[in-house]
N, C-alpha and C positions, 0 to 999 in steps of 0.2 A: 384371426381368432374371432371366435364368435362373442355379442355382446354379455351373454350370462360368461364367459370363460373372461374374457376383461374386467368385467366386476368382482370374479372372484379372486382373481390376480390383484385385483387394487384393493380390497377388503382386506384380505388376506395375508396380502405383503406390502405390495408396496406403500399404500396409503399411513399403518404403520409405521413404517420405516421412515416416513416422509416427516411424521409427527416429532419422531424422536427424536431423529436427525434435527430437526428445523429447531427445536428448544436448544441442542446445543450451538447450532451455529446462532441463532440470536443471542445467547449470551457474549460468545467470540466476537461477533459485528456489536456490539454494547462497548466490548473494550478498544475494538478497531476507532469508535469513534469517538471515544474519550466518555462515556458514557457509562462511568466506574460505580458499584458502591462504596458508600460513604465509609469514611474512616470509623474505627470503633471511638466514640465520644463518652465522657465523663457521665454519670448517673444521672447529676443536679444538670440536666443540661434545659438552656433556655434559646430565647432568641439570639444570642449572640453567639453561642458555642453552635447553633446550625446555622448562622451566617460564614461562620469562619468554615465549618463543612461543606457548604458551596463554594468556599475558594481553596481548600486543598486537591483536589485531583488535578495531575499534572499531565496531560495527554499525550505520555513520550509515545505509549506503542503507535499511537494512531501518524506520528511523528515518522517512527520508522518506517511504517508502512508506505507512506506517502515518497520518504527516500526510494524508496527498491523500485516503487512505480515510475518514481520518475527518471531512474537510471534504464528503463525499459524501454525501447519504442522503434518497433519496425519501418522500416523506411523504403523496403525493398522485397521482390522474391522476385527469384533465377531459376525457373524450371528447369528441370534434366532435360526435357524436350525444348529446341526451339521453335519457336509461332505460336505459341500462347501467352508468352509474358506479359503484353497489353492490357489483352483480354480479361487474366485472371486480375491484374493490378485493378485495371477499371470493375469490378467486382468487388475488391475489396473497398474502392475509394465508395463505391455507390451505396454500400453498407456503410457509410461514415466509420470504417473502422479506425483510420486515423486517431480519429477522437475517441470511440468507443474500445481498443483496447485497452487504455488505461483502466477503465472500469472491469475488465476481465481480469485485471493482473489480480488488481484491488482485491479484488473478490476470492479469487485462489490463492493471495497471500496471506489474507484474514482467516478466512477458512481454508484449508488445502488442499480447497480446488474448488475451478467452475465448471461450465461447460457452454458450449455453443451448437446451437441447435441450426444448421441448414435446410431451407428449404425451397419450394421453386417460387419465381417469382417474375417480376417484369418492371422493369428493362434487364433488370439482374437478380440471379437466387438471393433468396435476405436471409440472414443472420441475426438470430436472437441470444441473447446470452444472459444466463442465470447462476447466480449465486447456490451454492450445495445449500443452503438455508431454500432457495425454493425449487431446486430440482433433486430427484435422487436417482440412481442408476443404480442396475445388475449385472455384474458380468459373471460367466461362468467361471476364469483366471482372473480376479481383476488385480492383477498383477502383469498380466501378459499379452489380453487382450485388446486389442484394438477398438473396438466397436460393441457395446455394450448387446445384451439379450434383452432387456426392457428397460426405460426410463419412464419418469413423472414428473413436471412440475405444475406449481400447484400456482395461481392465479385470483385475488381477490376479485368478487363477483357485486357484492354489495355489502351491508354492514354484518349482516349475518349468515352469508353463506359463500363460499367459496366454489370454484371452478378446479377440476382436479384432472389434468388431460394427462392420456396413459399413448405413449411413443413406442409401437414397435417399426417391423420391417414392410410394412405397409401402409398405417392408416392415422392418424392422431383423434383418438377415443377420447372425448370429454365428459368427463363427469361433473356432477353438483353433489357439493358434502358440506356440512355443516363445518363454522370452525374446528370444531375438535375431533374432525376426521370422520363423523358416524353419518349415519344414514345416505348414501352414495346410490347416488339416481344418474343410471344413463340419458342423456341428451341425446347428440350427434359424432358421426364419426366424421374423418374428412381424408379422403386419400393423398398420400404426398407424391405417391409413385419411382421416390431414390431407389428404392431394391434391397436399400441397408436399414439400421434404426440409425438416422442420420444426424447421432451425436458426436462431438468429441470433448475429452474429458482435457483440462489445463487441469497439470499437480507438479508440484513442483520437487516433492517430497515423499516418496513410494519407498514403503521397505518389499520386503519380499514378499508379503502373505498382502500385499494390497492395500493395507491399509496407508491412511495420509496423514501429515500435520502440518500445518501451518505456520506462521509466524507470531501468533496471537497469545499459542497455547501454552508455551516455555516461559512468556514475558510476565507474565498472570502473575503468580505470587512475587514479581522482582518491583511488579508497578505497583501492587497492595502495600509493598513497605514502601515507598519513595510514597505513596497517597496518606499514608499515616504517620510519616516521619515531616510531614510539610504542615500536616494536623498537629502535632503536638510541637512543631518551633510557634504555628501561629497560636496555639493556645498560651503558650508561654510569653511569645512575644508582647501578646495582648494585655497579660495580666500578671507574668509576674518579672518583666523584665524594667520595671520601673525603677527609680531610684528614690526610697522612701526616706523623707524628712523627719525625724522626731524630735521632743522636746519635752524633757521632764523638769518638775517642780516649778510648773505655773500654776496658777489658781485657775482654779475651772471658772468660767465668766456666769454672773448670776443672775444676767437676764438676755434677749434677745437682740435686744441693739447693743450689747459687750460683746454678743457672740459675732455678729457682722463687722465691729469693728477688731476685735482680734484678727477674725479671716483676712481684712484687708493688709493689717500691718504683716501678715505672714506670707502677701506675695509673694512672687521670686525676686520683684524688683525694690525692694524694700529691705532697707538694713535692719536688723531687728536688735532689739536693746533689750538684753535683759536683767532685773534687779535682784533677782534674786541670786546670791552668790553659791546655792549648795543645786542650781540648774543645769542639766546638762542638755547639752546640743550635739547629734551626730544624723549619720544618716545609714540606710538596709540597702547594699548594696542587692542589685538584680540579676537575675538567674543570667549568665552568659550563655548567648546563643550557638556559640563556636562548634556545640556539640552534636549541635542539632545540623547545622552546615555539612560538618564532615561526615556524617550518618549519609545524610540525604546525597552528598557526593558519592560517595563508597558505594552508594546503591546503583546510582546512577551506570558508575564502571562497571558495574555487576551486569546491567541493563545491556551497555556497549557492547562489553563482552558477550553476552550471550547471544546478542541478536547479529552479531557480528558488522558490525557499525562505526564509524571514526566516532573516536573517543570527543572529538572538540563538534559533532554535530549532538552529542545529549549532553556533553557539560559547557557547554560556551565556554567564555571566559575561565572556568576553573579548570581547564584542561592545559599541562603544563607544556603540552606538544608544538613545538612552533608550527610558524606561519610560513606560505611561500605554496609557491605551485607544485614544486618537488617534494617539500617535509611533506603538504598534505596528500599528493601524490602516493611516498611511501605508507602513509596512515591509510589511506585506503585499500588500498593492496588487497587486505582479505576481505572486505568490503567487494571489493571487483571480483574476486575469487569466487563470493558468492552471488552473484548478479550473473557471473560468467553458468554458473549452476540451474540458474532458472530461463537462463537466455536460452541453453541447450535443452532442457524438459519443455521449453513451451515453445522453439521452436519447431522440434518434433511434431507436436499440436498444431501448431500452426501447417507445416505442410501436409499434414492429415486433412486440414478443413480446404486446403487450395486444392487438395486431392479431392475433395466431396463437393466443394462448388465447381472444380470443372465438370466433374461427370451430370452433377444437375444441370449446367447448362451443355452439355453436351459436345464439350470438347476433346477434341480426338484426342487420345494418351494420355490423357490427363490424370483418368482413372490409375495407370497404370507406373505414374510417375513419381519414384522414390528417391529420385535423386537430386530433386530441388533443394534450392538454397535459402536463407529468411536470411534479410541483411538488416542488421541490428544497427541502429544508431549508437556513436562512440560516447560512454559517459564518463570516461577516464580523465582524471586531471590534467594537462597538459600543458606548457607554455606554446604560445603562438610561434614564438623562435623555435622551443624543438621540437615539434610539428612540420614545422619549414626546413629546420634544418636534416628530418629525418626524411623526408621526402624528397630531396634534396639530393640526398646520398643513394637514396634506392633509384634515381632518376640516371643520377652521371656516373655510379661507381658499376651498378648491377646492369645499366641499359635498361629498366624497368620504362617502358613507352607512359610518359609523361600524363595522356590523356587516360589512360588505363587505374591509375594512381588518383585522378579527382575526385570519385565516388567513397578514398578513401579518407579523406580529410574530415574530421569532425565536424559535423553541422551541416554535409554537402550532402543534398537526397538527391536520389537518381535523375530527377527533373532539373534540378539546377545542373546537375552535369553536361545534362544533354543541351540543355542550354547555353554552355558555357561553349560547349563543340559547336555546336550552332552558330557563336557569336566568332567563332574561331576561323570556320571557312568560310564566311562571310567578309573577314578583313585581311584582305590581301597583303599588307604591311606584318599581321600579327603573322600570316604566313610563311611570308619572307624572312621575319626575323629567327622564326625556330628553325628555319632552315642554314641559317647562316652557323658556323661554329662561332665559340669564344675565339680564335686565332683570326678571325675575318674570313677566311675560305669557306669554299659553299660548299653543301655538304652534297655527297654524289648518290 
């Protein structure tokens, strides 16, 4: 495309689009990281009632968020073709994607969805990845297709002006626009030479017309009330959950050292003696908090449930659910249900991008390979026994080859396997011994 037809596209559209977009996902990333408005507050309001307003927002969403990411984490991919598995893995480790996926979950679970940008590079293509707050894509189905028709993202340049690079099937077009989108001056172009616009979208959450959401967006008015019900127990707590002393038919004291010596004999620790016989002594019982507890729990279940969450990871101790590997086990269930949901939309994503980094670096089928696998790290509750013991059974009952089964153990990534194999035909005794049956006879 030519530089006046790129400018009109970013003027036009997507610049726009970039704008809108970006205000609502910085509100959603506001709540992803606990970064709530304030509760609504009493009129008379002073220093204390906005003291007690910075300590009401309770950061569950940013809480859940940080769950789902950390039940996430690739640890493997099995191409359809074999003689490239290395090669792509050592791509991904050279991208520090290891570390840098979590930041993409983050980001497509907050907002509902990211993307990752490939391009070529040396020793390996690199991978950049942006949050939908600072990129935005076109697609003609973006419901069905693969590979967007233009993207944007947008790049802080200095304190006043901003970088706006425009992504097609050719070339990455830079622009300079002011913060608020206007005035868009071309710069430089830069060729990438992939073939494709060489995006992939992570959504976890597609209806049919394309559209996405998140996990940010349902949670919103459930954390508004748990942020206002945590406001008004501490406003109460603060002031009127006291227990008030009174004391009728004393003589009001008629100077200033009567007044300091009454205050003293009315300690707590002071018995008080009074003469007058038509005086009475009692006390104002204070507001019970009980109500305000159960509010804010009720909300909290409301939270669980909706984001689909064990109940005992947003209410602690208030959750009547037992303890144990197996109770929390079953509590998680739709918890893994839904992990199991994002594990399958992003890893689709993922072997799209293992598809786009092989052909940048130009490995043979790579392009052409839909039948790879993403192997997901195990985030399911387990006891170590039945883990062992189920391994165990699929070993001696099914004949499942023993070393075949390591990769499937929780917490074993393909490296520790091969190392395990490694240390296995290395010791001629550990040899001898799997070849030996339980009855003592050798196995033929």
């Amino acid at each position: 495309m030519s530089k006046k037809a790129i400018l009109a596209l970013a003027q036009d559209t997507l610049i726009p689009m970039m704008m809108e977009e970006r205000k609502r996902q910085t509100i959603l990333r506001n709540w992803a990281r606990g970064q709530h408005p304030k509760p609504f507050k009493p009129r008379e309001a002073n220093k204390e009632l906005d003291a007690l307003l910075e300590k009401a927002p309770v950061p569950l969403i940013m809480l859940i968020i940080r769950i789902l990411a950390q039940s996430m984490e690739v640890q493997g991919y099995e191409p359809g073709v074999t003689g490239m598995k290395d090669r792509l893995w050592e791509i991904w480790q050279g991208n520090m994607l290891g570390t840098r996926q979590k930041r993409l979950y983050k980001a497509a679970l907050w907002g509902g969805q990211a993307f990752a940008l490939g391009l070529p590079g040396a020793p390996v293509p690199k991978v950049r990845i942006f949050s939908a707050r600072n990129m935005i894509t076109a697609y003609q189905d973006p419901e069905a297709d693969e590979w967007p028709q233009y993207a944007g993202f947008v790049e802080i340049a200095s304190r006043d002006k901003f970088h706006f690079t425009v992504v097609d099937d050719e070339k990455l077009h830079r622009l300079q626009i002011n913060p608020d989108g206007t005035k868009a001056e071309y710069i430089e172009d830069q060729v990438h030479g992939v073939g494709i616009l060489p995006v992939v979208r992570y959504a976890g959450d597609i209806d049919d017309e394309g559209a996405v959401m998140g996990e940010v967006e349902p949670l919103v008015p459930i954390q508004a009330n748990i942020d206002q019900t945590n406001f008004d127990r501490l406003l109460t707590q603060s002031f009127a959950s006291w227990v008030i002393r009174y004391i009728t038919g004393m003589a009001k004291p008629s100077s200033t050292e009567e007044t300091e010596r009454v205050k003293m004999v009315l300690e707590r620790d002071r018995l008080l003696l009074i003469e007058n016989p038509e005086a009475k002594v009692g006390t104002l019982e204070g507001t019970a908090l009980n109500g305000y507890i159960e509010a804010r729990r009720d909300s909290k279940q409301d939270l669980a449930a909706t984001a689909q969450v064990s109940q005992k990871t947003v209410l602690g101790a208030q959750s009547n659910n037992a303890d144990g590997a197996e109770a929390q086990a079953a509590e998680e269930a739709s918890t893994q249900r839904k992990i199991h949901d994002y594990t399958v939309a992003f890893g689709e994503s993922h072997k799209q991008l293992f598809r786009l980094l092989g052909e940048i670096d130009g490995i043979e089928g790579a392009w052409a390979d839909y039948a790879g696998r993403v192997d997901w790290a195990n985030s399911e509750i387990r006891s170590l026994s039945q883990v062992a013991d189920a391994f165990g059974k699929l070993a001696t009952q099914l004949h499942i080859p023993e070393q075949g089964l390591w990769e499937m153990v929780p917490g074993v990534t393909p490296d520790k396997a091969k190392e395990w194999a490694r240390m296995r035909a290395e010791d001629p005794l550990a040899e001898m011994a799997r070849l030996i049956r339980s009855d003592g006879n050798v196995a033929q």
